[in-house]
N, C-alpha and C positions, 0 to 999 in steps of 0.2 A: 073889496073888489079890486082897489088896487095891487093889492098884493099877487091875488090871481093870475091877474094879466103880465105880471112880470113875471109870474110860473110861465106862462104859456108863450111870453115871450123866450126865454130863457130857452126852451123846449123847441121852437122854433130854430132859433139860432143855431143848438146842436145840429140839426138836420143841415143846415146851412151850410154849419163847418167840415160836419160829411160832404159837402156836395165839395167844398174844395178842392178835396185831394182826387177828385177825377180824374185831371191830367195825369196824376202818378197811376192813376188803378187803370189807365187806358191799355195799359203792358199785359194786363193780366193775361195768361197762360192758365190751363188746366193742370190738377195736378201738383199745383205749388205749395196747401192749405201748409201753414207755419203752426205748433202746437204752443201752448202759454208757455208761460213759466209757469204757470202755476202745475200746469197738467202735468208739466216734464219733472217736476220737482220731488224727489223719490225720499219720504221722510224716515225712510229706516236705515239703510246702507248705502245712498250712493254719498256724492259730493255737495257740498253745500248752493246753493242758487238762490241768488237775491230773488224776493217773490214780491216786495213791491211794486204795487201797480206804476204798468210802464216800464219800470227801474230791468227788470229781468226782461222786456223785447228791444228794448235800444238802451244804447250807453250815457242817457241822459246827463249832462253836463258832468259827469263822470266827479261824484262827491258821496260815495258809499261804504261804509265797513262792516262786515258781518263777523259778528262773535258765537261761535258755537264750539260742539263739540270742547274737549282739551279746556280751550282758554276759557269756555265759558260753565264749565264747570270750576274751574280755578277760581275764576273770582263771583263765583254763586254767592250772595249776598239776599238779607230778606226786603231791600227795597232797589228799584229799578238803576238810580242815581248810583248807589254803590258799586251796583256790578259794573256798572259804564266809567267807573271814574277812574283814570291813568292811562284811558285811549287818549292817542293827541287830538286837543281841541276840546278836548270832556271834562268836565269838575261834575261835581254834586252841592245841593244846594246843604246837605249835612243840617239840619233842624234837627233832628235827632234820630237816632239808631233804626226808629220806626216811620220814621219819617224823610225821605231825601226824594229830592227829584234830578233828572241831568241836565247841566247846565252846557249849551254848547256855544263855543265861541266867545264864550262872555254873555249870551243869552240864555234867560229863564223864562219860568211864567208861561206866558201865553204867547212868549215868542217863541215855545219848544212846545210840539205836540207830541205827546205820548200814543203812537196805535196798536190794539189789537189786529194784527193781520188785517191792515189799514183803515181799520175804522176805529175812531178816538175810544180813548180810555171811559169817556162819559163819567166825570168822577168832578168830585172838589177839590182836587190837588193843585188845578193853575190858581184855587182862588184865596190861597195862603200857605205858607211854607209850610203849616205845622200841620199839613193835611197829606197821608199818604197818599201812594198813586195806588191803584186799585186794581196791579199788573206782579201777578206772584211768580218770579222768577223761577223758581222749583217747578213750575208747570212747563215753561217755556223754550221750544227745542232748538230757536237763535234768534240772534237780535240784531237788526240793523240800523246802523246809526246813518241816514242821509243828512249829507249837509248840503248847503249852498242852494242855487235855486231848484234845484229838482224838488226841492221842497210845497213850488209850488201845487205841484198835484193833493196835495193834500189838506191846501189853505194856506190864504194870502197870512195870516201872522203866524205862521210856521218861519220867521225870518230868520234864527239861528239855526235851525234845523229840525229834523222829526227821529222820534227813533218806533221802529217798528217790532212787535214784539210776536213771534211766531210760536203759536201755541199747539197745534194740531189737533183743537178739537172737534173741528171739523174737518174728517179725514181728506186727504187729497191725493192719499197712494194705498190702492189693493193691495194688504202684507204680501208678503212670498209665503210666510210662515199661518198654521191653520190656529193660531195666537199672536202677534206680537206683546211683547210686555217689556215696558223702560221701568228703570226703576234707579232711583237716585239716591245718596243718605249723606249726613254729613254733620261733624261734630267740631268746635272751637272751645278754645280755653278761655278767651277773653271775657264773652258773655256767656260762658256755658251754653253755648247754642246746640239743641239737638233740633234735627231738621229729619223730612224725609218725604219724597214723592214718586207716586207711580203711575203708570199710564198702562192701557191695554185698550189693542185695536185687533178686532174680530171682523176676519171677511163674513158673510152670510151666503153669499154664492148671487147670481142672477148683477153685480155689480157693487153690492151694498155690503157698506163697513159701519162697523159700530164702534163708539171711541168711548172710553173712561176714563176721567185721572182723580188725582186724589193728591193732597200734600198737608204737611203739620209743622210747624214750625214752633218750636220753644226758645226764649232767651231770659237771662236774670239781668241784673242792670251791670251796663259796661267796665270793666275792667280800663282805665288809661295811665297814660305814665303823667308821672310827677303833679303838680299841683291841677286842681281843677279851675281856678281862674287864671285867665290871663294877669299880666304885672298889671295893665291899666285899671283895670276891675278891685284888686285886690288891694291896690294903696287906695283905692275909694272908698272900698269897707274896711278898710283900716282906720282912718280917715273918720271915720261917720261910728265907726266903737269906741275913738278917742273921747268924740264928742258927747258921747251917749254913757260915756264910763261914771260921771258923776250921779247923773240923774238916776241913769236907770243899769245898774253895773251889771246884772246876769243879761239884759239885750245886748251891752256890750261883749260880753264874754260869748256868746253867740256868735257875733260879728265875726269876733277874731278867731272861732272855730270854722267858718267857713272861710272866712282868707285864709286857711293856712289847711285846709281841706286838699287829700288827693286818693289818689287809690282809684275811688270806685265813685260810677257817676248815677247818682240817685235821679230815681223814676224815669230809667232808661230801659226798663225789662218790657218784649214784647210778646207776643203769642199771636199765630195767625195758623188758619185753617183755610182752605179751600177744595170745590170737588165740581167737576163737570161731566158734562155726559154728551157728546153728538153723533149723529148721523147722514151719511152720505150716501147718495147714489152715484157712482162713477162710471156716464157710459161710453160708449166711444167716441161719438159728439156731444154730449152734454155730461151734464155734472150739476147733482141741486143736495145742499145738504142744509144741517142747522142743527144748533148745540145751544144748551143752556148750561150757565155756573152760577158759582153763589161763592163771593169772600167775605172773608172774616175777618177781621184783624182788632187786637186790642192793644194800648202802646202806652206808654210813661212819656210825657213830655216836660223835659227839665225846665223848671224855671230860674228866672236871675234874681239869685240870692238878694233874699231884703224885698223883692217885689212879690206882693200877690198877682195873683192870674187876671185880674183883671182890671188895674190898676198902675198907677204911679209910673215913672219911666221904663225907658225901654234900653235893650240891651246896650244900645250905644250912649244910654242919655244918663246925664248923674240925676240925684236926685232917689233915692230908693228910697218906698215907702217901706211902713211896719207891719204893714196888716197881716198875716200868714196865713192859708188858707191851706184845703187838706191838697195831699199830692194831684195834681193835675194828667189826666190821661185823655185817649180820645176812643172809642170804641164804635167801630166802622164795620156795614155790612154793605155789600152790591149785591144785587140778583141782575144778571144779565143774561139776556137773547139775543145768538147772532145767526143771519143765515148770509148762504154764499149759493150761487148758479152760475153757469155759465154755457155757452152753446156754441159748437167750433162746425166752419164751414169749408167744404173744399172747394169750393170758388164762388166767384163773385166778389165785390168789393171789401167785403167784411173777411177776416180771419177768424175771427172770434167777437164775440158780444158777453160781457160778465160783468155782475153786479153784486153787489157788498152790501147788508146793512146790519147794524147793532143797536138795541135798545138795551136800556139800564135802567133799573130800580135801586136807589142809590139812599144814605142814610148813615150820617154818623152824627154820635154825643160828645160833645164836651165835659168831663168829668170834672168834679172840683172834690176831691174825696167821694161821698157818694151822692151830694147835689150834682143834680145834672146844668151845666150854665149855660149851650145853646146845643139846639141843634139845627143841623143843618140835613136839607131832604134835597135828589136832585132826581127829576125823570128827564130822561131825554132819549132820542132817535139821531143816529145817521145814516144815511146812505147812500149809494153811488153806484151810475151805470155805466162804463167805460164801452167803447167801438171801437176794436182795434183792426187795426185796416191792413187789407193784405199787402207784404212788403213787394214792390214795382220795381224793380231797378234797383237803384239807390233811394228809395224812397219808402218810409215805414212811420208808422207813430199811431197815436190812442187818442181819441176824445172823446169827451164824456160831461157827465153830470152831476153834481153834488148836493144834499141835502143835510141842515142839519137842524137841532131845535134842542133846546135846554130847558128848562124851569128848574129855578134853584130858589128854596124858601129858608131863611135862617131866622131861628125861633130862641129866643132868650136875651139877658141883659144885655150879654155882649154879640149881637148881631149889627157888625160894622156894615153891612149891607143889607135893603131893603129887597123883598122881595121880587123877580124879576125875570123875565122869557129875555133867551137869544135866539134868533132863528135867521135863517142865511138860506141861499141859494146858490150855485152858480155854476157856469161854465167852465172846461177848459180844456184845451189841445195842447199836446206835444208831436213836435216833427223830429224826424231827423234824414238829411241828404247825403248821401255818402257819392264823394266824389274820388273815386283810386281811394289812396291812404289819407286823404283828408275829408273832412265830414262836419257838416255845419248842423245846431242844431238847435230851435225855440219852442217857445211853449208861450201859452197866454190862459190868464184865467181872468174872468168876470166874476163880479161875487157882489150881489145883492144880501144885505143885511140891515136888520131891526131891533132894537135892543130895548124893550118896553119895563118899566116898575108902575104897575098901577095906583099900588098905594099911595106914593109921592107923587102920582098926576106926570109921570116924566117917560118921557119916550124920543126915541131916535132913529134914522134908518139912513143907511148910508149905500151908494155905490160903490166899489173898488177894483179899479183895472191893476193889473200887472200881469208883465213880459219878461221872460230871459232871451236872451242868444247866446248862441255859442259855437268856437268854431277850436278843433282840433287835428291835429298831425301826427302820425304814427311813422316811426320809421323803422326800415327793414328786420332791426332790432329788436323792434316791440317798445321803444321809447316814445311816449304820445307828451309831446308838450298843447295847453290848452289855452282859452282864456275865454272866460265868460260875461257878459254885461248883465242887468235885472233891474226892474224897476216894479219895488214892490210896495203894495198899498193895505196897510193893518188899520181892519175895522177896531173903533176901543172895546174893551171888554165892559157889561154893565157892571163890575168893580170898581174899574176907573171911572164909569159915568157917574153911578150913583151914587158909591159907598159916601156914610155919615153915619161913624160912631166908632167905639174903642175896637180896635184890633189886637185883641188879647194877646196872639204869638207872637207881632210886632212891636210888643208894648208901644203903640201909637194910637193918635187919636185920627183916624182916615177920609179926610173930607176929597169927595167925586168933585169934577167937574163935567154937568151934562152939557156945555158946549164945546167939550173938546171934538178937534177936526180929526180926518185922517192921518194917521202916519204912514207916514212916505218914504221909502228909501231906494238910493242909485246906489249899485251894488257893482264889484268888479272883481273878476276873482283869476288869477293865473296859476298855472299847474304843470309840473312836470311829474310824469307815472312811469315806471316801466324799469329796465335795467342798463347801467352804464358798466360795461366792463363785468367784473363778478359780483359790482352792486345791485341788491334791489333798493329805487333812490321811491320816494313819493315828499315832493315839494310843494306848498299851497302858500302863496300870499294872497290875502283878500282887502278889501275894503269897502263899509257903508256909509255912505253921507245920509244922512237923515234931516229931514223937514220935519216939521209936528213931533220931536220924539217925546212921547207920553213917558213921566217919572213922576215921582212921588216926593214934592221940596220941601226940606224943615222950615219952620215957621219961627216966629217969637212965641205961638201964642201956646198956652194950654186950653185943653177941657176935661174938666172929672180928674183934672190930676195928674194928665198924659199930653206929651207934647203932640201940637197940632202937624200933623202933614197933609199936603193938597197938591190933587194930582196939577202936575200944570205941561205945558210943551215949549219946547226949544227946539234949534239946532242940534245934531251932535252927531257923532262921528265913531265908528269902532274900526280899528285897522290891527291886522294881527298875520302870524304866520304859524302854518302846521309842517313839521318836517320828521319821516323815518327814515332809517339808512337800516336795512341789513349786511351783513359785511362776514362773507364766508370767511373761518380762518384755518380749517384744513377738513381733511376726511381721510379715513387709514382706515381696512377691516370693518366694514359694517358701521364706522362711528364719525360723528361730523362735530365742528365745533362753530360755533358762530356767532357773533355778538350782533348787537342790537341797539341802536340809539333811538333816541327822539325827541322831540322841545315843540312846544309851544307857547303861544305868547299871543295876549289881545290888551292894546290899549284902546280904553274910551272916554272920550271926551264930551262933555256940552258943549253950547255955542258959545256960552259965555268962560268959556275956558278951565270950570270945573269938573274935576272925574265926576264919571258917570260910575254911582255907588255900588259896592261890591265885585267889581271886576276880578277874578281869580288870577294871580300872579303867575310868574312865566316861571315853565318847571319842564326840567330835563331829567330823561332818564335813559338809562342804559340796562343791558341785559346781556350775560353769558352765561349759552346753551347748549350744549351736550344730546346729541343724541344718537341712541342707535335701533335695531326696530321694533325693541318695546321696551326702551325705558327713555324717558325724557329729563334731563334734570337742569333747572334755573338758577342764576343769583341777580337778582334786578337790585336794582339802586332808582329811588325816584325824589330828586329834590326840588320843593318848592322852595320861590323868594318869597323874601320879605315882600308885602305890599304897603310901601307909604303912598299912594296915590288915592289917598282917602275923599270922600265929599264931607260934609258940614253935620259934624255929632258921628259920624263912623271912625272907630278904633284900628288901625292899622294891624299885621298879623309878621310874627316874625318867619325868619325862613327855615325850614327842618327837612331832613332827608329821612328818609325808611329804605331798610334796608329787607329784601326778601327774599326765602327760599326756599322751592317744591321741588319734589322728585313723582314723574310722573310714571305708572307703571303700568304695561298690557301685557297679565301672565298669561296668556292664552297665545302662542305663535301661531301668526298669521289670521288674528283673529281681534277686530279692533271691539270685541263687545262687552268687554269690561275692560274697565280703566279706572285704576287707585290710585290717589294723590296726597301726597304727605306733604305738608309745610309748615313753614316759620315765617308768618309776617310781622312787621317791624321789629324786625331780628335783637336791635339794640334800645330797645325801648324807648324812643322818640317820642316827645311831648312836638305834638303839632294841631295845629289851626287851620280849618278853611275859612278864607278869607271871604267868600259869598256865602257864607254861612250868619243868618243873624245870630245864632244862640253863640256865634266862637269863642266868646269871651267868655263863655263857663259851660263850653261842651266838648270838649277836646277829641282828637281823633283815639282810637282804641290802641293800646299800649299793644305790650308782647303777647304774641296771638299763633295758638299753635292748632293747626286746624289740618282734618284726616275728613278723605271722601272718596265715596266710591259709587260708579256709574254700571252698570250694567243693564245691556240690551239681546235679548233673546226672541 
């Protein structure tokens, strides 16, 4: 009953935060009605447009990247992580080939939210690395990476950012054409990847479009350069065959075949399949569609030589058991449903009214050869109804309402968490003031949340308020310097409340704490966007003080074999900076040349003056580009550091560069609807390491990679 009343309070309040913005709608004129983004947003031919909620009617704290077309066929990859990783501020959490999530800022987990066309992935991915995300890039027509606080529209522990992933299966644009049909293919040397996906959107007439895609993915196991452990790794198994040479000399001899292992990185080969189907009505004030899909995906998950899957240390810890067990995979289905509506007015207070939700039937195994050793089931709902208010003056912005709800059950030996519901609620407005060329701008969310395991008798429910502002200056030029404030409050996840028992992909033993508090973080972020002289500059320094920050601390102890970790909280700190420079260097006859820099860098700290583990090292890159009106061609260079800024049992990663290059091609003049892509990535075969990777020390990045793609839209 309690819970009710805080529905109905909640629902209350909205109406309330409508009533605020009176004074602005007092302006209102006839005639004004403003159209979405969404409605305006043309998915076959025009220009690209941010369509997350809000992010496309005001310029919310102004912390957005969208990857499509071109670039984001270039780095099409079969998980979400990969294709994101070498924007600045982005890494991948790299578990392996079928498995990576995107890391932004230096955050992961569940401080990065994955959306479909803004409603979460609903998947198992935040709740262990070696768990893909449940978002098939071959389906997906762009992606945008928000960072900073605009984040809040989509949930208070979205603190490093969200990335949003636009799939069109529920259509939002009448073709021109009495077919459309995309169609994507793409082949690599490394893993032998053959890939391919297609979509087609059929008007029916009276408003209504019918959407279909389809995609297949194959890979063998990866292709890397030079040795597959790291040096730390590999004087340990050298180390432990010396030992082992007397007693039992062919275990030895074993040992010293895997120290001295490289080439090819076993039980890395993937296969994934997906196929969806939606429908929309598109009328001239309203819009109500809904699409269901179904993925597939089956994967190799490497493990650390000398350890069984479920057992003995972990990737950072000495100590490797003997037991062998058969290759470890993971084989993952989703069935999801999503619908979308929306209803646009030509006066009155409101502009439009639209709402979002996605349900998922969700399920994957743990393989151990062909023992199955857990599985894990998740069903869950989100959904959300935004008011976006007609723009007054200088006055415009969106509030709305949030819903969400999980049950995730894990079934087998190695189920590190008990079973367990999340369910949340909450509110949240964004404004924005526009005064001349400067313009201030906040947002606030509410967010009721409950995180119950009945079988352990353990339950929690928390409030969590957070606020940004934000004010910025545009000058004549188009140069906007900004700077933003936030104060944001992260309910824990029931992983961190609960969990008590081995965490197979972490090789740990993971003990919860069900009295952790809130985390809390003051957050500050400055910005210069726009162009100086023939530059395009984009500069971001941030920084988060954190209260409560929830981690996971090495222990003395063991259990079963596996060193103890227990979530605990401290103080801690991330401060970091994101910088591009574009930098024209001529044009003559139709062709232009122009380079490209950029670097990023996140240091974090605890209170007690230890790094906060796994932080991805500071890495610059550059790019010279050539082009003329259909052909594109690249040489990037991207070098990470070294990371010695380790915490307690993490291995350090040394620093390596990759070198790369595509030639982009559109043989069709005056016709951007096919485009062929030729490349060489890591041109010189580079042994490198992600350093927020647990597997790094014997999962290396993929060696010389020659990979041919072609897009075409009709």
């Amino acid at each position: 009953m309690l819970y009710h009343a805080r529905i109905a309070i909640l629902a209350s309040t909205t109406i309330a935060s409508l009533a605020l913005t009176a004074p602005a709608l007092a302006q209102e004129r006839a005639g004004d009605a403003q159209p979405s983004a969404q409605a305006t947003d043309d998915d076959f031919h025009d220009s690209i447009v941010v369509t997350a909620s809000g992010i496309g009617r005001i310029d919310f704290l102004a912390g957005t990247t969208v990857l499509g077309g071109t670039d984001l066929q270039r780095n099409l990859d079969g998980q979400i992580g990969e294709v994101l990783e070498g924007l600045p501020g982005v890494s991948a959490s790299g578990f392996a080939p079928g498995a990576s999530r995107p890391i932004l800022r230096g955050f992961s987990g569940d401080r990065v939210r994955v959306l479909v066309d803004g409603i979460g992935a609903i998947d198992a991915s935040n709740d262990s690395a070696d768990h893909a995300v449940s978002v098939d890039p071959l389906t997906a027509q762009r992606i945008e990476v928000l960072r900073g606080p605009a984040t809040l529209l989509y949930g208070s522990s979205a603190i490093g950012g969200a990335v949003n992933v636009i799939d069109k299966r529920i259509p939002l644009k009448l073709p021109d054409e009495p077919i459309h049909v995309d169609v994507i293919a793409s082949a690599d040397s490394a893993a032998n990847a053959r890939e391919a996906g297609a979509s087609v959107d059929v008007p029916l007439g009276g408003g209504f479009v019918v959407h279909a895609d389809g995609s297949w993915r194959k890979t063998d196991d990866l292709h890397v350069a030079g040795p597959l452990l790291a040096d730390p790794l590999r004087i340990e198994v050298l180390a432990e065959a010396a030992e082992d040479e007397a007693r039992d000399p062919d275990h030895a001899a074993e040992l010293r075949a895997l120290a001295d292992a490289q080439g090819i990185l076993p039980d890395s080969a993937t296969r994934t399949h997906s196929a969806g189907a939606g429908v929309a009505w598109l009328g001239g004030k309203a819009d109500l569609g809904v699409s269901v899909s179904y993925y597939d995906t089956y994967y190799g998950v490497p493990t650390r030589p000398g350890v069984s899957h479920a057992h003995d240390a972990g990737p950072d810890e000495p100590g490797a058991g003997e037991e062998e067990e058969g290759a470890v995979a993971i084989d993952l289905q989703q069935k999801r449903a999503d619908l979308r509506g929306g209803l646009r007015f030509d006066r009155g207070p409101l502009a439009e009214v639209r709402t979002r939700w996605g349900y998922s039937d969700y399920e994957h195994v743990e393989l151990e050869g062909s023992e199955i050793g857990t599985r894990f089931l998740v069903d869950g709902i989100e959904g959300r109804l935004e008011l976006v208010q007609r723009q007054r003056g200088g006055w415009s912005g969106t509030v709305g309402a949030q819903y969400f709800r999980r049950d995730l059950e894990a079934i087998g030996a190695e189920a590190f968490v008990p079973a367990n519901r999340s369910e949340n609620a909450a509110l949240f407005a964004l404004q924005e003031i526009a005064f001349g060329r400067a313009t201030v701008e906040f947002a606030g969310r509410f967010e009721h949340g409950k995180a119950q395991a009945p079988d352990v008798s353990l339950a929690r429910s928390f409030d969590a308020f957070s606020g940004a502002i934000g004010a910025w200056h545009e000058t004549g030029s188009g140069l906007r310097f900004g700077i933003n404030a936030s104060r944001t409050a992260r309910i824990p996840t029931p992983e961190e409340l609960f969990a008590d028992g081995p965490h197979a992909a972490t090789q740990q033993y993971e003990v919860g704490d069900p009295l952790l508090a809130l985390e809390t973080a003051w957050g500050a972020e400055a910005y210069m966007r726009g162009r100086v002289g023939p530059l395009d500059l984009s500069l971001t320094a941030y920084a988060s003080w954190f209260d409560d920050y929830v981690y996971l601390a090495a222990t003395n102890e063991q259990t079963d074999g596996l060193p103890v970790y227990r979530q605990q909280q401290q103080d801690a700190t991330y401060k970091g900076f994101e910088a591009e420079a574009t930098v024209p260097l001529g044009r003559a006859d139709g062709f232009s040349l122009s380079a490209q820099l950029q670097a990023s860098y996140t240091r974090a700290t605890l209170g007690d003056g230890t790094p906060v583990p796994r932080i991805p090292p500071m890495s610059l890159g550059g790019a010279l580009i050539g082009k003329s009106d259909r052909v594109e061609a690249r040489v990037e260079i991207d070098w990470n550091s070294a990371q010695r800024r380790t915490a307690a049992y993490e291995t350090g990663t040394e620093s390596f560069a990759m070198v790369d290059a595509s030639v982009a091609w559109k043989p069709m003049r005056g016709n951007e609807n096919l485009s062929i892509i030729a490349a060489i990535e890591n041109a010189f075969d580079a042994n490198g390491r992600r350093h927020a990777s647990f597997t790094k020390d014997f999962v290396p990045l993929a060696g010389r990679n020659f990979k041919l793609s072609a897009r075409l839209s009709l």
